[in-house]
py3Dmol code that shows the C-alpha trace and the ligand (Angstrom):
import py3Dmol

protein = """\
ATOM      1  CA  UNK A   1       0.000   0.000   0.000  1.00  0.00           C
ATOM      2  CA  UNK A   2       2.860   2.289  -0.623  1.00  0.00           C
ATOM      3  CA  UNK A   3       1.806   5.651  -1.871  1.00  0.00           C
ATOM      4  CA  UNK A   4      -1.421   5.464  -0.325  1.00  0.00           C
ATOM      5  CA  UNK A   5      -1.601   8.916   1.815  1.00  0.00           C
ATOM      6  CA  UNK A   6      -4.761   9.241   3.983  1.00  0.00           C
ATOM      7  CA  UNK A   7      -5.842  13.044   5.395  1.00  0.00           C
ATOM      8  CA  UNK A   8      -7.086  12.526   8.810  1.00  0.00           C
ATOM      9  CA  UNK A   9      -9.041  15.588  10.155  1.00  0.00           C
ATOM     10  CA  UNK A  10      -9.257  15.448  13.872  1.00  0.00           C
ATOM     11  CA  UNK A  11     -11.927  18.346  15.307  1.00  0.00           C
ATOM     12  CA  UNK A  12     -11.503  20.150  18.308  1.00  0.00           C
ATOM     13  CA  UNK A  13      -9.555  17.566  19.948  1.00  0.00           C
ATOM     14  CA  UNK A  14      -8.568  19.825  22.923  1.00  0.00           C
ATOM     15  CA  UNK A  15     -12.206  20.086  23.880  1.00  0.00           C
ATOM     16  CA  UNK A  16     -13.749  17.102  22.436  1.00  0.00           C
ATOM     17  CA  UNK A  17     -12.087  14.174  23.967  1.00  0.00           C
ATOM     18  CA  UNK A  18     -12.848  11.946  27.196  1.00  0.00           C
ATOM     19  CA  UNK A  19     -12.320   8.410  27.805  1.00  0.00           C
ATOM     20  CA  UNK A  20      -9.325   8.116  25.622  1.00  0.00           C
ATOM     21  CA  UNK A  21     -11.068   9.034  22.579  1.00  0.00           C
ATOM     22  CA  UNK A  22      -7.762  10.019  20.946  1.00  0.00           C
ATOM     23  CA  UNK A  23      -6.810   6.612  21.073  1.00  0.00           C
ATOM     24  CA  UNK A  24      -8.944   6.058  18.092  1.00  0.00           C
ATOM     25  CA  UNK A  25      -6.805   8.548  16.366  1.00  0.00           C
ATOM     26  CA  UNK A  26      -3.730   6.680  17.307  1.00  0.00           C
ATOM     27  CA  UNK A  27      -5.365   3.656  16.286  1.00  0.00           C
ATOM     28  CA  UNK A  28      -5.697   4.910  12.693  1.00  0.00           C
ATOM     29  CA  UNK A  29      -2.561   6.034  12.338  1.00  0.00           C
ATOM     30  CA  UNK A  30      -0.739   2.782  13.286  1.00  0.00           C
ATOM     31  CA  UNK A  31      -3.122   0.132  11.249  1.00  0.00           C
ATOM     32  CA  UNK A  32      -1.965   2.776   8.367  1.00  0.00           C
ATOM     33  CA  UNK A  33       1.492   2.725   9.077  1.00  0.00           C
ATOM     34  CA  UNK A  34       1.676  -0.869   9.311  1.00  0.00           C
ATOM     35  CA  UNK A  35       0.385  -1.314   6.168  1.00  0.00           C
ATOM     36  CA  UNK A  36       2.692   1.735   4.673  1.00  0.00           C
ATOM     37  CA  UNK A  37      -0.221   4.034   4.133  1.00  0.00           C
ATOM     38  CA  UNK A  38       0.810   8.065   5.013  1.00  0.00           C
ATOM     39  CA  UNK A  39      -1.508   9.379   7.199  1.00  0.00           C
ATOM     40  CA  UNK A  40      -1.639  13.334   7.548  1.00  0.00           C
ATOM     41  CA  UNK A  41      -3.256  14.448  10.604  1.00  0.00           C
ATOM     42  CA  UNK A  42      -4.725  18.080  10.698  1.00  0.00           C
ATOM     43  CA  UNK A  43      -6.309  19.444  14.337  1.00  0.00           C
ATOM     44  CA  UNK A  44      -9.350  21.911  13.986  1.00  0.00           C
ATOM     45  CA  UNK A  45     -10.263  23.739  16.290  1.00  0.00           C
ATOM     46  CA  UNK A  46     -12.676  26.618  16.764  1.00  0.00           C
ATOM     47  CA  UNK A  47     -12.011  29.429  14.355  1.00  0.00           C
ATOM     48  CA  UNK A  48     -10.131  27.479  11.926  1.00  0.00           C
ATOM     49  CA  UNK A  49     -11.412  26.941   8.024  1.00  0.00           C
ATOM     50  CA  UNK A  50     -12.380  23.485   6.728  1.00  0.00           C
ATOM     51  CA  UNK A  51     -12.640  22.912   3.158  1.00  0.00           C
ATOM     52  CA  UNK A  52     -14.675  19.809   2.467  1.00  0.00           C
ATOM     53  CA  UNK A  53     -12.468  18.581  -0.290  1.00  0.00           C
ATOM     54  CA  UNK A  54      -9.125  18.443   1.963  1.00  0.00           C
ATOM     55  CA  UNK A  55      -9.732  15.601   4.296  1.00  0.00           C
ATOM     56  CA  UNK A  56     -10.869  11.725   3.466  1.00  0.00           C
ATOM     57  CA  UNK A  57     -11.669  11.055   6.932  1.00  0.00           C
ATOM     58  CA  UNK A  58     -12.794  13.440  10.190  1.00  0.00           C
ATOM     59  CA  UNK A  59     -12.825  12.387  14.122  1.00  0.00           C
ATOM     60  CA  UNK A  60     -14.211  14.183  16.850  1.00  0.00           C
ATOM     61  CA  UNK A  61     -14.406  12.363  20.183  1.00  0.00           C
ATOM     62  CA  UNK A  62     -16.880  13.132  22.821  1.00  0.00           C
ATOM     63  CA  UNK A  63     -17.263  15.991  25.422  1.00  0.00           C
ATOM     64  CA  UNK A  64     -18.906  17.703  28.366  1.00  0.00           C
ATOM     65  CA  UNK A  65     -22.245  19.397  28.109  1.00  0.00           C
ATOM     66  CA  UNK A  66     -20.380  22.849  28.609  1.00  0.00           C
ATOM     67  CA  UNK A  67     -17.390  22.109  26.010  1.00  0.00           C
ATOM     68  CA  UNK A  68     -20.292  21.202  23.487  1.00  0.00           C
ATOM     69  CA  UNK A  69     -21.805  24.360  23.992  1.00  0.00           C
ATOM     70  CA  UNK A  70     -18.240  26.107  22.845  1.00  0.00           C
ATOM     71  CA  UNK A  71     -17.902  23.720  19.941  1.00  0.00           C
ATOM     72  CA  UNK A  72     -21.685  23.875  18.654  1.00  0.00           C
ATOM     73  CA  UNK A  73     -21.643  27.443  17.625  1.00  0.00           C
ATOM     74  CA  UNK A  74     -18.100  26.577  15.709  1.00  0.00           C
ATOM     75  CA  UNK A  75     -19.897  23.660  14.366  1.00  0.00           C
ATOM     76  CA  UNK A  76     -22.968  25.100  12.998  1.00  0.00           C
ATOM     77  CA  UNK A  77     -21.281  28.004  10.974  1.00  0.00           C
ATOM     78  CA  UNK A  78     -19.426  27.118   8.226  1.00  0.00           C
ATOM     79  CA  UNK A  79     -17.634  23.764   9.714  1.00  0.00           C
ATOM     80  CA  UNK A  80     -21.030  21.946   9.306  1.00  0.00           C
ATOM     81  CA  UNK A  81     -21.860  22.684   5.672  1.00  0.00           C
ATOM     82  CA  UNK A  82     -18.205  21.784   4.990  1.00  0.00           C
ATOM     83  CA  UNK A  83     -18.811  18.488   7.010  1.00  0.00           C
ATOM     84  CA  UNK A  84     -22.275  17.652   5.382  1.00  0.00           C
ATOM     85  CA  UNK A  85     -20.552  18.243   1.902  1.00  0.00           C
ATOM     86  CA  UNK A  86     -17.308  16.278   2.301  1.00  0.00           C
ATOM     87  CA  UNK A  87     -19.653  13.295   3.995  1.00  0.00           C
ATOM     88  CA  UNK A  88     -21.871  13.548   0.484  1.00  0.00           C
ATOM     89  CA  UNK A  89     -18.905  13.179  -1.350  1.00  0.00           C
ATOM     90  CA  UNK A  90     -17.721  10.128   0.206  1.00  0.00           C
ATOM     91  CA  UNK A  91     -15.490  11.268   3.048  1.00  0.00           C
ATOM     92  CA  UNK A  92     -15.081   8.896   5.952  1.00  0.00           C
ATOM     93  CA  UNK A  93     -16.536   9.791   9.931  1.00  0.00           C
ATOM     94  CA  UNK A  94     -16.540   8.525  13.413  1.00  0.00           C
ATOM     95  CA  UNK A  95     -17.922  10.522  16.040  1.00  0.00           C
ATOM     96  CA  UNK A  96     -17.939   9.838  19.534  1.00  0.00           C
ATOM     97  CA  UNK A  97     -21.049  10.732  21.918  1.00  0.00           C
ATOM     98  CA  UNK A  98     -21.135  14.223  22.623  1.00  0.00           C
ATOM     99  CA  UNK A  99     -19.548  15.039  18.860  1.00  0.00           C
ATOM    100  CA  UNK A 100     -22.328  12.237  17.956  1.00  0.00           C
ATOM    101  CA  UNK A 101     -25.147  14.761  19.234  1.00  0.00           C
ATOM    102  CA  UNK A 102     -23.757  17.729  17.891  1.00  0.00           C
ATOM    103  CA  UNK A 103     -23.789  16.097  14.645  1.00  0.00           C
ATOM    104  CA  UNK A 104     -27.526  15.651  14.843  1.00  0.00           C
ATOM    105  CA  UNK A 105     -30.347  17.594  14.728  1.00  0.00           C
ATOM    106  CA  UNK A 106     -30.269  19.131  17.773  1.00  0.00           C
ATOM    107  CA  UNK A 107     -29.263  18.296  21.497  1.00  0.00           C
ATOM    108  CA  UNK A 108     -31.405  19.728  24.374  1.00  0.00           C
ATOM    109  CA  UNK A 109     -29.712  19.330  27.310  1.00  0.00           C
ATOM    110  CA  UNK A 110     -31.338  17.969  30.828  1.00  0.00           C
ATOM    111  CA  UNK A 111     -30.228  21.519  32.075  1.00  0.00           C
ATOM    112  CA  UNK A 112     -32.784  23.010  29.379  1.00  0.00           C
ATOM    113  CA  UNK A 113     -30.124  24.685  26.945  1.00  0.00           C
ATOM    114  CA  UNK A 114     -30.677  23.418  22.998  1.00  0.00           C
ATOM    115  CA  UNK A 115     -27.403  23.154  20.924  1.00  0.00           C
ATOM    116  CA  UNK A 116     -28.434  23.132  17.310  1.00  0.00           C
ATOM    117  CA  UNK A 117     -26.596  20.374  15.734  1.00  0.00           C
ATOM    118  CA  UNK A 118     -25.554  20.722  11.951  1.00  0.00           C
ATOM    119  CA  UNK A 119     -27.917  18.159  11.008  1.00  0.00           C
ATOM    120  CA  UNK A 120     -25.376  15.450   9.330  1.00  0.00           C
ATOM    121  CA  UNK A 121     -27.302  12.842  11.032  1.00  0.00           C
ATOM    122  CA  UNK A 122     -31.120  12.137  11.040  1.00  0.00           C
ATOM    123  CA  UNK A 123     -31.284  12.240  14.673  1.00  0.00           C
ATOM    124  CA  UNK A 124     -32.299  14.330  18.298  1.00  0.00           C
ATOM    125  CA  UNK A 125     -31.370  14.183  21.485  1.00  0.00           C
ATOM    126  CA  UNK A 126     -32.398  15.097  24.428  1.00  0.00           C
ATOM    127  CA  UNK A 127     -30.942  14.577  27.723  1.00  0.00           C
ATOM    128  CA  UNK A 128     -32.088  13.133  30.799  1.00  0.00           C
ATOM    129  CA  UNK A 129     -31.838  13.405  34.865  1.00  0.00           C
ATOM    130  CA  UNK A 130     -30.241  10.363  35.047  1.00  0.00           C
ATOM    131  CA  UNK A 131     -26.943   9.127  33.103  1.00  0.00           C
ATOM    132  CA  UNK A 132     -26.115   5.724  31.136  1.00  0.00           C
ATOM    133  CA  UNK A 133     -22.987   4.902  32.465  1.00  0.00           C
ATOM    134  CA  UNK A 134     -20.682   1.519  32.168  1.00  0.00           C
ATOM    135  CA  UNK A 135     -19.626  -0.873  29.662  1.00  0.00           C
ATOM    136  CA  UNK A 136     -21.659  -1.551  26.575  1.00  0.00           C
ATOM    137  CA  UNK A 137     -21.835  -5.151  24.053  1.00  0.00           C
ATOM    138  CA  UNK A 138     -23.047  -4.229  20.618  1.00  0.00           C
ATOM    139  CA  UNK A 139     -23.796  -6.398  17.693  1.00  0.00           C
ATOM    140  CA  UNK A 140     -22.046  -4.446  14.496  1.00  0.00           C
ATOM    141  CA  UNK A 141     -24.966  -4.574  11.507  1.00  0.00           C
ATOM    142  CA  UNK A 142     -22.525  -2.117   9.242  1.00  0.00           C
ATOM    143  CA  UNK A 143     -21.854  -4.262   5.998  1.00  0.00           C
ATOM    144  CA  UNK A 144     -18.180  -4.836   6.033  1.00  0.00           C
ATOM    145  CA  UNK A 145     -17.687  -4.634  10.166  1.00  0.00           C
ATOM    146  CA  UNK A 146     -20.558  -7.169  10.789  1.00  0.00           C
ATOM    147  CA  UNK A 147     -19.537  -8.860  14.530  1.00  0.00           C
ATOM    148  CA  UNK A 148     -19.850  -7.479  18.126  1.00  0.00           C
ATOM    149  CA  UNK A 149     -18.224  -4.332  19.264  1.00  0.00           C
ATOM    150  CA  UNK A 150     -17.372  -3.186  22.744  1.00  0.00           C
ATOM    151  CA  UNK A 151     -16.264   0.250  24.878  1.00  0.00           C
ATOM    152  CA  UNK A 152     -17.974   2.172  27.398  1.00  0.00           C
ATOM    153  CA  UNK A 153     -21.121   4.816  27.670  1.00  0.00           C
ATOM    154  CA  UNK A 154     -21.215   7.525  29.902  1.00  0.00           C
ATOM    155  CA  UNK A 155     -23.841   9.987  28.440  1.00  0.00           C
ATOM    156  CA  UNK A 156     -27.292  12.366  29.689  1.00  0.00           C
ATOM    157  CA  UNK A 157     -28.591  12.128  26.434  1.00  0.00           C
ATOM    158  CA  UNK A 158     -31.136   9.704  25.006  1.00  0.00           C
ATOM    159  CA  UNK A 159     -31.030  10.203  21.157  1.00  0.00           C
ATOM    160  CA  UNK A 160     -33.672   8.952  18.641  1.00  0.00           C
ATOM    161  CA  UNK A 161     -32.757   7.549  14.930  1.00  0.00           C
ATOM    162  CA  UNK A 162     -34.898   9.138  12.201  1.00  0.00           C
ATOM    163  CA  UNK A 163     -35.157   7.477   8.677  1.00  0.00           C
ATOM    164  CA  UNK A 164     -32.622   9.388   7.504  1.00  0.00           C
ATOM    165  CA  UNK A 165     -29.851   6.954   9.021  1.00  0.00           C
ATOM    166  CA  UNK A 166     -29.784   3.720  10.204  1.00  0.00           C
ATOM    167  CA  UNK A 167     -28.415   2.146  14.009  1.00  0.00           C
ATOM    168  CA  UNK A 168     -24.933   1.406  13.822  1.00  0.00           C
ATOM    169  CA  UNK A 169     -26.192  -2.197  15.601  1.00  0.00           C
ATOM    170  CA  UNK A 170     -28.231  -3.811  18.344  1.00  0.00           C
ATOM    171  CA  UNK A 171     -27.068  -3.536  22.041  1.00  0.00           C
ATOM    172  CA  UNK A 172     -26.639  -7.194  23.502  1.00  0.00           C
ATOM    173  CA  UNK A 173     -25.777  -4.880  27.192  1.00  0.00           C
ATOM    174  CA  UNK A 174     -26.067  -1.180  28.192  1.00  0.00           C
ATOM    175  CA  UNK A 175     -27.700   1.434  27.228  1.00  0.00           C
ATOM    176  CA  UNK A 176     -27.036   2.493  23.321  1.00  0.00           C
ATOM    177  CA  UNK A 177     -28.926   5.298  21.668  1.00  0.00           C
ATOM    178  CA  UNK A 178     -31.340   5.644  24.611  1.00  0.00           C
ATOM    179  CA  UNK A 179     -32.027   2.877  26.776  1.00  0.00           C
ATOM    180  CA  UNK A 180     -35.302   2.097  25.100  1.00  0.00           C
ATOM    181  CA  UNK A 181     -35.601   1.013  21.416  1.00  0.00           C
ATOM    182  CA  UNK A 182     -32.306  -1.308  21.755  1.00  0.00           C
ATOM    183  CA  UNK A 183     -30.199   0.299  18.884  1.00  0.00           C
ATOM    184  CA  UNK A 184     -26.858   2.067  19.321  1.00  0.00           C
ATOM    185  CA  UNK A 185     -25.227   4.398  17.205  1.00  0.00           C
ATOM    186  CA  UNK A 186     -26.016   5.702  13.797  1.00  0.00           C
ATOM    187  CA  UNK A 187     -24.902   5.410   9.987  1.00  0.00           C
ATOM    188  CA  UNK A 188     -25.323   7.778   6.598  1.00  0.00           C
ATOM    189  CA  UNK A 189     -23.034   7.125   4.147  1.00  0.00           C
ATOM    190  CA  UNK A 190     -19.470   6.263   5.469  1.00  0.00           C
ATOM    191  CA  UNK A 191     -20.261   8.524   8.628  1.00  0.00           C
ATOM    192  CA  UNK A 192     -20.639   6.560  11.862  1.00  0.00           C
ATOM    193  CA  UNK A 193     -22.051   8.133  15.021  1.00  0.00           C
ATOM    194  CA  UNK A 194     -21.532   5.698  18.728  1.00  0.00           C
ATOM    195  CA  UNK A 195     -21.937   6.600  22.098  1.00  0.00           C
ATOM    196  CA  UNK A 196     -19.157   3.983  22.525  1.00  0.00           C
ATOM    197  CA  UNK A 197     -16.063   5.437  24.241  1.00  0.00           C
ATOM    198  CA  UNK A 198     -13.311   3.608  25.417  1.00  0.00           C
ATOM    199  CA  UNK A 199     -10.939   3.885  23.331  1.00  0.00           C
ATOM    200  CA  UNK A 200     -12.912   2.354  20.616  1.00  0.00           C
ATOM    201  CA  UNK A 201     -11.367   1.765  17.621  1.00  0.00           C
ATOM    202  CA  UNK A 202      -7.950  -0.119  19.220  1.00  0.00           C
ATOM    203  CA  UNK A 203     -10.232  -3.221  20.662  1.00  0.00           C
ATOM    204  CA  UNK A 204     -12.815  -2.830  17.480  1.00  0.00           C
ATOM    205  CA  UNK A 205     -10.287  -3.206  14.829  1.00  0.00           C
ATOM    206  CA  UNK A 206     -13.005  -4.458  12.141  1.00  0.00           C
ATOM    207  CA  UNK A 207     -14.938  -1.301  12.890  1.00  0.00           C
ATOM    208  CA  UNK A 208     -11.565   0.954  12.097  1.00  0.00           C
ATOM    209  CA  UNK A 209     -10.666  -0.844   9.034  1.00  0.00           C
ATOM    210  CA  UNK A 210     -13.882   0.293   7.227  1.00  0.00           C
ATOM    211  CA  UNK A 211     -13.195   3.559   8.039  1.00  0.00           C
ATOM    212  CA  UNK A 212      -9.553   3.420   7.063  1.00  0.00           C
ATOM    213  CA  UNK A 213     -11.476   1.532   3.415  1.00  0.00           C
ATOM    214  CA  UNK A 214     -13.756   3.826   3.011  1.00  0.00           C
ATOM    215  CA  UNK A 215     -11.268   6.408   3.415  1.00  0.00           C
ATOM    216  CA  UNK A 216      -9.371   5.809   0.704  1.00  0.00           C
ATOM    217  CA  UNK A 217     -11.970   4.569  -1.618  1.00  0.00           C
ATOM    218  CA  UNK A 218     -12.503   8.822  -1.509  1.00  0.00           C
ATOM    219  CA  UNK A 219      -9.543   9.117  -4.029  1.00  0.00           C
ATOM    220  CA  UNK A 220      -7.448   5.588  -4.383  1.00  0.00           C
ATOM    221  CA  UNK A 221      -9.352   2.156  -6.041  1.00  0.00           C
ATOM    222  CA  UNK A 222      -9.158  -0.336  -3.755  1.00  0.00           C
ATOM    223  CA  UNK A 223     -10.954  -3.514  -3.555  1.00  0.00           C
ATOM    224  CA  UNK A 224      -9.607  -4.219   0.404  1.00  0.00           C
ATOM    225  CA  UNK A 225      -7.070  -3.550   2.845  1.00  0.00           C
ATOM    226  CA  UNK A 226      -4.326  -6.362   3.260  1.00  0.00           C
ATOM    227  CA  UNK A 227      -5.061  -8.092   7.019  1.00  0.00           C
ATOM    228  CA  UNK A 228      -2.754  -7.745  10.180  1.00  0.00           C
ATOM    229  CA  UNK A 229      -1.720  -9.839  12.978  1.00  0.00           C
ATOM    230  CA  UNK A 230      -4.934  -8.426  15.430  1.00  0.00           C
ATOM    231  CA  UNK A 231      -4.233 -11.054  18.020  1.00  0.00           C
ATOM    232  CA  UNK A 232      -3.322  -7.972  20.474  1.00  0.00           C
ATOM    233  CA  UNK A 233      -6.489  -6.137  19.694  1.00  0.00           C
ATOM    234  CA  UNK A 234      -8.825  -9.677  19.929  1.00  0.00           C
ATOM    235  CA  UNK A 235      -7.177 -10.139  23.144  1.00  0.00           C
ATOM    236  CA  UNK A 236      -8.145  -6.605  24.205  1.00  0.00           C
ATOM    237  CA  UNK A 237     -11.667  -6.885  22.746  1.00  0.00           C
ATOM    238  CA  UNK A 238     -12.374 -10.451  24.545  1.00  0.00           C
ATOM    239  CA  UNK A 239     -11.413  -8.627  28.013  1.00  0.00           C
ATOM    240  CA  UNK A 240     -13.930  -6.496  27.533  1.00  0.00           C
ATOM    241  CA  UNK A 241     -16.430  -8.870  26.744  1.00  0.00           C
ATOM    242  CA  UNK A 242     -15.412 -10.330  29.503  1.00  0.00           C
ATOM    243  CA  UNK A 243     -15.702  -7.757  32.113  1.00  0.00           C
ATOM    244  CA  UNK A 244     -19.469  -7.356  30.844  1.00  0.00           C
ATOM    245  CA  UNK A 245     -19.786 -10.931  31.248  1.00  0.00           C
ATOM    246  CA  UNK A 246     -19.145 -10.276  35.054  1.00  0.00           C
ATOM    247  CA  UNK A 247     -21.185  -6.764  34.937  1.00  0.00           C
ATOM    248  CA  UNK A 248     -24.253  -8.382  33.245  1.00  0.00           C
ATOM    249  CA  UNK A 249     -23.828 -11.922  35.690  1.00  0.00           C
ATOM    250  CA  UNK A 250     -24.029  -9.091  38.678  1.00  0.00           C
ATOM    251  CA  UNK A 251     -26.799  -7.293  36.938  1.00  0.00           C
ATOM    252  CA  UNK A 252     -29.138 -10.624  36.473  1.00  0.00           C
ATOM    253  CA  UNK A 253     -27.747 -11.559  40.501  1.00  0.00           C
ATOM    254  CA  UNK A 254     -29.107  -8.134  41.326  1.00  0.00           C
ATOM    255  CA  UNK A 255     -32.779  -8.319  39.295  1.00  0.00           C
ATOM    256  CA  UNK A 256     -33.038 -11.650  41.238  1.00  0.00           C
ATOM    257  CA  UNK A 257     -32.326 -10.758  44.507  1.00  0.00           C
ATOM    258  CA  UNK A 258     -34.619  -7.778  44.079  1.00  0.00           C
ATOM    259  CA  UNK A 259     -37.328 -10.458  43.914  1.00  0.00           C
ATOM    260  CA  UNK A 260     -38.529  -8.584  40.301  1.00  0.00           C
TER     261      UNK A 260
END
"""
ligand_1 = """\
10
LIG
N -22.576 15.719 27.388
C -23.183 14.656 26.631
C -24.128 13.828 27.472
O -24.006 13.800 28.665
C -22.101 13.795 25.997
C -21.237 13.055 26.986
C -20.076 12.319 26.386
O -19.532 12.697 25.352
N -19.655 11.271 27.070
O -24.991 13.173 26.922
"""
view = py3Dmol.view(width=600, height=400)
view.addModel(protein, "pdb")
view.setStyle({"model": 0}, {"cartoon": {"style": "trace"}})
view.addModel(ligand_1, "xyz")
view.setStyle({"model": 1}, {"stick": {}})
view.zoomTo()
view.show()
């Protein structure tokens, strides 16, 4: 894959980031490198330009309610059309949580402040008085990363899928999109929304090779990517199973000794 150069955009990543989510960054960078792909990585933060047609794959991690208020009126100026147009034109996306909501519709926080959101994603949300918090099981339905993925939740805000997008898969434990309907995350196009800190990407290595695909696919024509010895990052992503094998044993010993 020699040659190959890959433009990484990662926004705000001074405010936007909890729960290791530059390790996803990282992430990219290595399965690139390992495969002798460049990867370029720009930071944006508030005030800077984005041109749509500079980058073939964006990041933004998650965030406070209050550092989402600074980035959302960033966001929803020009950053967002630029966003919504590179995303049309095949540019790659993950967003974490808070960058998640702020990628939506809108966001109305359980403190009663709405953050428009630039509108990327079919979706609202709309926190609540009480927080999802603790690891999270999903099974992957994205064509290409089908399997189960794993990280962690900590989030107010309950967020509902229109049919503009669909879930990025079915939680097996947690939370998800909102504790109710049973989906997590959302997809439109190659952009991927999760609540799913952690860092993600390192123990979900499927899930970062289609982005790294898609990616590409933006200028380079590429049937796949060659594989790599994940053995580290299957051994990372069966601990976590396993710790929400212990969390959801403890959960069930709890329901029962409840007497519900
Ligand atoms: N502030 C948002 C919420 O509580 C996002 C949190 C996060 O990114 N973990 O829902």
């Amino acid at each position: 894959m020699k040659g190959l150069t890959l433009r990484l955009c990662h926004l705000y990543p001074e405010l936007m980031n909890i729960y290791g989510d530059r390790g996803n960054v990282i992430a990219l960078e290595r399965r690139c490198a390992w495969r002798g792909i460049r990867v370029e990585v720009s930071r944006l933060t508030l005030g800077d330009p984005l041109d749509p047609g500079d980058f073939d794959l964006f990041f933004i991690g998650g965030g406070q309610d209050r550092e989402q208020m600074l980035v959302c009126e960033d966001i929803s100026a020009e950053k967002g059309a630029a966003l919504r147009q590179a995303v049309e034109e095949g540019a790659a996306l993950l967003s974490i949580c808070g960058g998640y909501q702020l990628l939506g519709r809108s966001f109305l926080t359980w403190t009663g402040e709405l953050l428009p959101g630039i509108g990327l994603f079919d979706v609202e949300t709309v926190g609540g008085d009480t927080r999802f918090i603790g690891n999270v099981a999903v099974r992957c339905t994205l064509e290409g990363a089908e399997g189960t993925l794993v990280g962690f939740e900590n989030h107010s805000g309950r967020t509902r899928l229109g049919p503009g997008c669909r879930p990025l898969g079915q939680v097996i434990f947690g939370h998800g999109n909102n504790g109710e309907d049973g989906t997590e995350g959302c997809v439109y196009r190659n952009a991927i929304g999760t609540y799913l800190h952690g860092s993600l990407l390192p123990k979900n290595p499927r899930l970062a090779d289609w982005l790294i695909l898609r990616a590409l696919r933006r200028r380079h024509d590429l049937e796949g990517l060659p594989p790599l010895d994940d053995s580290l990052e299957e051994a990372a992503h069966r601990a976590a199973l396993s710790l929400i094998r212990r969390d959801s044993g403890l959960l069930w010993r709890a329901i029962r000794g409840s007497g519900r």
